[in-house]
Structure formats: structure tokens, C-alpha cells
C-alpha positions in Angstrom: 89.9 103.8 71.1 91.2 104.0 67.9 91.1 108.3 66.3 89.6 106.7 63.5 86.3 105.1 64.7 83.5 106.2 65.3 82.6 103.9 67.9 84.4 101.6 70.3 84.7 97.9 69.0 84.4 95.1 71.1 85.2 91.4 70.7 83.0 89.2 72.4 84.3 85.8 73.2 82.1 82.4 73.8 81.5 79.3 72.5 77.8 79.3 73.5 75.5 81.1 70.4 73.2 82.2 73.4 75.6 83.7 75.1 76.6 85.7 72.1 73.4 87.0 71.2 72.2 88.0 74.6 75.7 90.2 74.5 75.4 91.9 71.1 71.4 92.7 72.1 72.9 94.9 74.5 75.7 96.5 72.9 75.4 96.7 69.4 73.7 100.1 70.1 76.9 101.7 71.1 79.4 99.5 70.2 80.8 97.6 66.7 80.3 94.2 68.3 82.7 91.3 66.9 82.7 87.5 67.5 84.8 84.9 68.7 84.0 80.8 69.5 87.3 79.9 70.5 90.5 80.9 72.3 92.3 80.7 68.7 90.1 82.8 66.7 90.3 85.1 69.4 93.8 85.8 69.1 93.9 86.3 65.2 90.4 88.4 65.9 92.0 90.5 68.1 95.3 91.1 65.1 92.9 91.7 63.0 90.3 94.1 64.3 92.5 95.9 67.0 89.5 95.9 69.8 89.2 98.4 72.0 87.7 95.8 74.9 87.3 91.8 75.3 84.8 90.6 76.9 86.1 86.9 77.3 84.5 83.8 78.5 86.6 81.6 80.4 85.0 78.2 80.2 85.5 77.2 76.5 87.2 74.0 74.8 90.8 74.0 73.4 91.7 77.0 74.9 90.5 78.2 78.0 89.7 82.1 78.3 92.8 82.3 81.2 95.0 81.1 78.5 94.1 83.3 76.0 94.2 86.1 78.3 97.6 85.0 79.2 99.1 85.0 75.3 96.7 88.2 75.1 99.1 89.8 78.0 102.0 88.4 76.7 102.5 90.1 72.8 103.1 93.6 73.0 101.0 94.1 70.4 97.5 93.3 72.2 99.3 94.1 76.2 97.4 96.7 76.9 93.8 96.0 76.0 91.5 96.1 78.7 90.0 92.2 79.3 86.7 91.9 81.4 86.0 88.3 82.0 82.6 87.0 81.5 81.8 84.0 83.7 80.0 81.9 85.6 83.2 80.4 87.2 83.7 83.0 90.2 85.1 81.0 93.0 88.1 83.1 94.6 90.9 80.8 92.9 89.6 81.7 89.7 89.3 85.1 90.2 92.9 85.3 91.7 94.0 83.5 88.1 92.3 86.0 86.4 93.9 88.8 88.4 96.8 87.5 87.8 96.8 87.3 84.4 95.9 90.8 83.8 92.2 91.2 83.8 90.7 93.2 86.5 87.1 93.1 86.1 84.9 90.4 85.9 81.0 90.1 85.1 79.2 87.3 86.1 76.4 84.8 83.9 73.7 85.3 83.9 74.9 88.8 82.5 73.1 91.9 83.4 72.8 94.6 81.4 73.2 97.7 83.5 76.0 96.0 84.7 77.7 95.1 81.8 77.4 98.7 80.0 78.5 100.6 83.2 81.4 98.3 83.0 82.6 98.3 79.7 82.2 102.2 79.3 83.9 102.9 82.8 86.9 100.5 81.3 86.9 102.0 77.8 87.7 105.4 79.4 89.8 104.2 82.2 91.5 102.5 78.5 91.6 105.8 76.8 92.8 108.3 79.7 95.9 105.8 80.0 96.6 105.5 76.5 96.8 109.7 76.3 98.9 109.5 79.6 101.6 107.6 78.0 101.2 109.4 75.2 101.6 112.4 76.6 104.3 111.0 78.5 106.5 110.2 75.6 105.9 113.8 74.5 106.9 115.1 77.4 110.4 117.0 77.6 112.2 115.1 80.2 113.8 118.0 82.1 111.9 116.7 85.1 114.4 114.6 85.5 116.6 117.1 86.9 114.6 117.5 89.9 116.0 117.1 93.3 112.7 118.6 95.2 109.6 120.1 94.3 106.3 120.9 96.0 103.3 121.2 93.8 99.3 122.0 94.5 96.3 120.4 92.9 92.9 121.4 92.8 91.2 119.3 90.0 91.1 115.8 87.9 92.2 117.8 84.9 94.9 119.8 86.9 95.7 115.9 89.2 96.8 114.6 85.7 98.5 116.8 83.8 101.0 117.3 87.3 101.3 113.3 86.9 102.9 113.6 83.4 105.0 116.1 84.2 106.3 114.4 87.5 106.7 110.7 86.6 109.1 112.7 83.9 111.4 112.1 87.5 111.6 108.4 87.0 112.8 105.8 85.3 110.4 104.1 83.3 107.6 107.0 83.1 105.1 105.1 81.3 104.4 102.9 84.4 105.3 105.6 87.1 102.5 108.2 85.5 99.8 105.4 85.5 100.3 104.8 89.9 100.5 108.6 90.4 97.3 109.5 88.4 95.2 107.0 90.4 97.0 108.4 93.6 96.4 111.5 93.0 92.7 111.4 91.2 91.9 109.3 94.6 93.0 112.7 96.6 91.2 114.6 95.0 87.7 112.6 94.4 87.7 110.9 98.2 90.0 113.0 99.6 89.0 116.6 99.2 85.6 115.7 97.9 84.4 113.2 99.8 82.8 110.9 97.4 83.0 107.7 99.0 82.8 104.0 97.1 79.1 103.1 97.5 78.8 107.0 95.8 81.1 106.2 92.8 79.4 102.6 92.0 76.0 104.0 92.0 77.6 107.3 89.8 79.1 104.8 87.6 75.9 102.7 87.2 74.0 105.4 86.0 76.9 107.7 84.4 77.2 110.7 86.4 80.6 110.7 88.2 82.3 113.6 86.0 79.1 115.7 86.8 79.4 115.2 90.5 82.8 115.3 90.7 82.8 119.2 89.1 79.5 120.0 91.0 81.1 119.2 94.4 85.0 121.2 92.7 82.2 124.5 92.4 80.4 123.8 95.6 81.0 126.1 98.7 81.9 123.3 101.0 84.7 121.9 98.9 85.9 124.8 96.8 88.4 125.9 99.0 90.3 122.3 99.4 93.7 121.6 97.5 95.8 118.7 97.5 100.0 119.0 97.5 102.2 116.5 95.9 105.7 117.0 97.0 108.6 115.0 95.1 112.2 114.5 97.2 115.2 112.6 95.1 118.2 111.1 96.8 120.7 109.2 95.0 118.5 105.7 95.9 115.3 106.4 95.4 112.1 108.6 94.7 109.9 109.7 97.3 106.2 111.3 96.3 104.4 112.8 99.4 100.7 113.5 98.2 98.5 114.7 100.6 94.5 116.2 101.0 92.6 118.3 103.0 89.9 115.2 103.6 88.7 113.1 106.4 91.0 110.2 105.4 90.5 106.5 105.0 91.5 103.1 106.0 93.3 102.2 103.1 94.4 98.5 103.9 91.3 97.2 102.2 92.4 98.6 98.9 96.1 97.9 98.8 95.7 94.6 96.8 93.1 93.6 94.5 90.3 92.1 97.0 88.6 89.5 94.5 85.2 90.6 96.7 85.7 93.9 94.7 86.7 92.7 91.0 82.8 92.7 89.9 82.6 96.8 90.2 83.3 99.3 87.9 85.9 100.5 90.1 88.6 99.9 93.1 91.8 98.8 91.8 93.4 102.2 91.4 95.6 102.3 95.0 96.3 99.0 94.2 97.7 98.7 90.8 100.0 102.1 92.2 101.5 99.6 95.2 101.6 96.5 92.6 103.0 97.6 89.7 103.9 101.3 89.9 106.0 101.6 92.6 108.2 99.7 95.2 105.9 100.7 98.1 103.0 102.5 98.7 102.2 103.7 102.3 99.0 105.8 103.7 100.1 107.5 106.6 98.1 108.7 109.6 94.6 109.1 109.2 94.6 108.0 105.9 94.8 111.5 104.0 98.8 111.3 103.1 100.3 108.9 101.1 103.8 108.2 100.8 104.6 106.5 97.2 108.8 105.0 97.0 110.6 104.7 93.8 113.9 102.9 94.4 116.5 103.5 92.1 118.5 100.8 90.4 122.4 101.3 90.4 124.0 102.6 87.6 120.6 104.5 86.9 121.5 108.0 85.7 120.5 110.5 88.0 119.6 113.6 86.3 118.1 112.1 82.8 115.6 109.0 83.2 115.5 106.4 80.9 112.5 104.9 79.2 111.4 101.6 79.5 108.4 99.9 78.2 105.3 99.5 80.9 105.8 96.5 82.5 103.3 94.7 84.5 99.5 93.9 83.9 98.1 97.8 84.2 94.1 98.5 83.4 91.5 101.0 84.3 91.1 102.5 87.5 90.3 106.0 88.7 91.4 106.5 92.3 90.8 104.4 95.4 87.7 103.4 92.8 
């Protein structure tokens, strides 16, 4: 979100009136609500106004709304805005196209209103968390960089983060390494060491309580005591992070990809967007409370100062294994 507003603006795209108004009843309350008819306004909409969320239809004339969120994903200039398609198209091709294209949440017609708000307020600060990641990224000395092996403890979101900034320092590209070692690392500490499991986060999400239960359980006698350890090796092919938690563990196979079954919550894409566009492989060892993320490093790569890249690949909200 923008420093400089007040509140979040959304553009709303669809070429049916009703659709339109039964959108801005329910967020005009919170949100500066713009509109779009067509796949072409759209675009010079979303130049003009600088939204911080689409909410896109995908059935429209002209233009469909995977097109425009193709072009969207394409400019550099509107890349990283977070797209939530709004459909009643939700076959498992379509949602795959849509996946593809960048978007990774999806609300289906008729639209419901708990569901839409805990949506677009869990992506607008999924949006804003990764914007000051990179951010602080860039700002980041990159001494880091001269790291051959490190071992590192982690109690808390706050403390899960900063640690990611400071490590993806280690890599090439840093912008899109910090984003698959947040999620990593948030999910050790909020599944891991806490214990809050999916069905928990949705319904926390739904009715906005997940920071609150997340500190409640940090405090708690049961789970105070629990860290998590990140260790970082270097050799002169690749990058090896080792994060591990003090939890029961998971089967993680379910959440390496984006499962299309799981693109209507407000969560679940976090280990997945790590293995897909963060790193070169992403591997949950044993019971499911390690995680072994691989960076392999390109020839000619210079091994003791990184070089920056742009972010590459479609990367939205996440917040974990949800």
C-alpha cells in the first residue's frame, strides 16, 4: 500500500453492473473502490491509479481476465500486484491457467462476503510484508555474502523475518531468495513450534485473529520454550539452508505445488511458491519438522559478493505452509 493513502485501493474488474455493485457494497467501507468493464480499461486503470489489489473477472468480451492478468504480469510496472480472480469459471484447467499466470487466489460467484474481505485483507498484508522485505533487502549491506557457514536461532515472526533479510543477503538475486525463506521460516515457527494447524489459520483468518493467536501461543507455557535454527552452508556450487523446529512435523507433499483444491483460502501457497520460484529444490526431511532449501549457483557467479537481480517469477502472498 502506497505511504501516502489512507486506505488501500482496489480495482474491481467486470463487465456485469451487478457484479460491480454487489462488490463495492462490501468494500467501500474499508477500501477506495475503483471500476473497470473491460480487460483494456483495466490496464490503463491500473497506470493510472497504482491499486493496491485486483479483483478480476475472468469471463469478459475482448479481453479475457487471463489475458489481462497475463499483460498485468508481464510490465514491471504492475508485476507485483496481488490478482484474486473473481469467477464462476472454476474447473481445475482454469484454475491451473490462472495459477499460472500469476494469481493465486480465487473467489468464486456468487461472491460471499466474509470470504471476500478475509481474502483481500490477508492478501493486502501478505502484499505489504513482501514489499518491505525487498525493501529492506535492497537496504541491506551485503556482507552476508561473505558467508561460508552460519547457524542462527529463531524464536518469533518478527525475529523469522528480519534473519530472512539478512540471510538471502548470501544469494544471488536476494529479492526472490528473502521471499521462499520468509514463508519457510514463518511456517516453522507458526506450525512448527506452535502448532497451529491449517483448518486453525483459515478459521483465524476468517475472523482476523491469527497475529493474536500466534503471540498468545509465543507467551504461553507450552510453547515458550521452543526455538527454531536456520543454518546456512556455501560451497562453491550452491547454497544449502537447513531450517529446522522443535514441532510434531508434517506431511509436506500436499503443499509442495499449488493444489487448485486449495486456491479458494486465504492461505497455503507459502512452501510452494519457496520450491517454485525461490529456490532450485525444496526438501522436508524426516518427520516433516526439517527442511532442506538448495540454491545452485550459476558459473561465473562471484562467490563472496552476490549480485542483484530483479524478482523473477510470479510471487504473491503467503505466510507459511498457509
Amino acid at each position: 500500500m502506497s505511504m501516502n493513502r489512507e486506505r488501500p485501493v482496489i480495482l474491481v474488474v467486470d463487465d456485469e453492473p451487478i457484479n460491480i455493485e454487489v462488490l463495492d457494497e462490501i468494500l467501500r467501507r474499508d477500501y477506495v473502490v475503483r471500476f473497470a468493464t473491460n480487460g483494456t480499461m483495466a490496464l490503463e486503470m491500473t497506470l493510472r491509479h497504482d491499486p493496491d489489489l485486483i479483483l478480476l473477472d475472468i469471463m469478459m468480451p475482448e479481453m479475457s481476465g487471463h489475458e489481462v492478468c497475463r499483460r498485468l504480469k508481464a510490465d514491471p510496472r504492475t508485476k507485483p500486484i496481488p490478482v484474486v480472480f473473481v469467477t464462476a469459471m472454476c474447473g481445475k484447467e482454469d484454475i491451473v491457467e490462472g495459477l499460472r499466470l500469476g494469481a493465486y487466489y480465487y473467489l468464486t460467484k456468487p461472491v460471499d462476503p466474509p470470504a471476500i474481505l478475509a481474502v483481500v485483507a490477508a492478501a493486502l498484508q501478505e502484499y505489504a510484508t513482501y514489499s518491505a522485505l525487498r525493501e529492506e533487502v535492497n537496504r541491506t549491506a551485503s556482507t552476508f555474502g561473505l558467508m561460508e557457514s552460519g547457524r542462527f536461532r529463531f524464536r518469533t515472526l518478527d525475529e523469522a523475518r528480519s534473519l530472512a533479510v539478512l540471510l538471502a543477503k548470501a544469494c544471488p538475486q536476494s529479492e526472490k531468495r528473502v521471499l521462499g525463506l520468509t514463508e519457510l521460516m514463518i511456517n516453522a515457527v507458526e506450525h512448527g513450534n506452535l502448532g497451529i494447524t491449517y483448518q486453525e489459520k483459515s478459521a483465524l483468518h476468517k475472523r482476523g485473529g491469527w497475529i493474536e493467536e500466534v503471540e498468545r501461543r509465543l507467551a504461553s507455557v507450552e510453547y515458550s520454550g521452543r526455538f527454531a535454527t536456520i543454518e546456512l552452508t556455501r560451497t562453491e556450487h550452491e547454497i544449502q539452508f537447513m531450517i529446522c523446529d522443535q514441532g510434531e512435523g508434517f506431511d509436506a507433499k500436499a503443499f509442495m505445488k499449488i493444489d487448485p483444491a486449495r486456491v479458494f483460502d486465504s492461505h497455503g501457497r507459502g512452501i510452494a511458491m519457496a520450491n517454485m520460484f525461490s529456490f532450485d529444490e525444496v526438501n522436508y526431511l524426516g518427520k516433516g519438522n526439517e527442511v532442506l532449501a538448495v540454491l545452485r549457483l550459476e558459473e561465473g557467479i562471484s562467490w563472496s559478493v552476490p549480485k542483484e537481480h530483479g524478482v523473477q517469477g510470479a510471487l504473491s502472498p503467503g505466510g507459511g505452509k498457509g
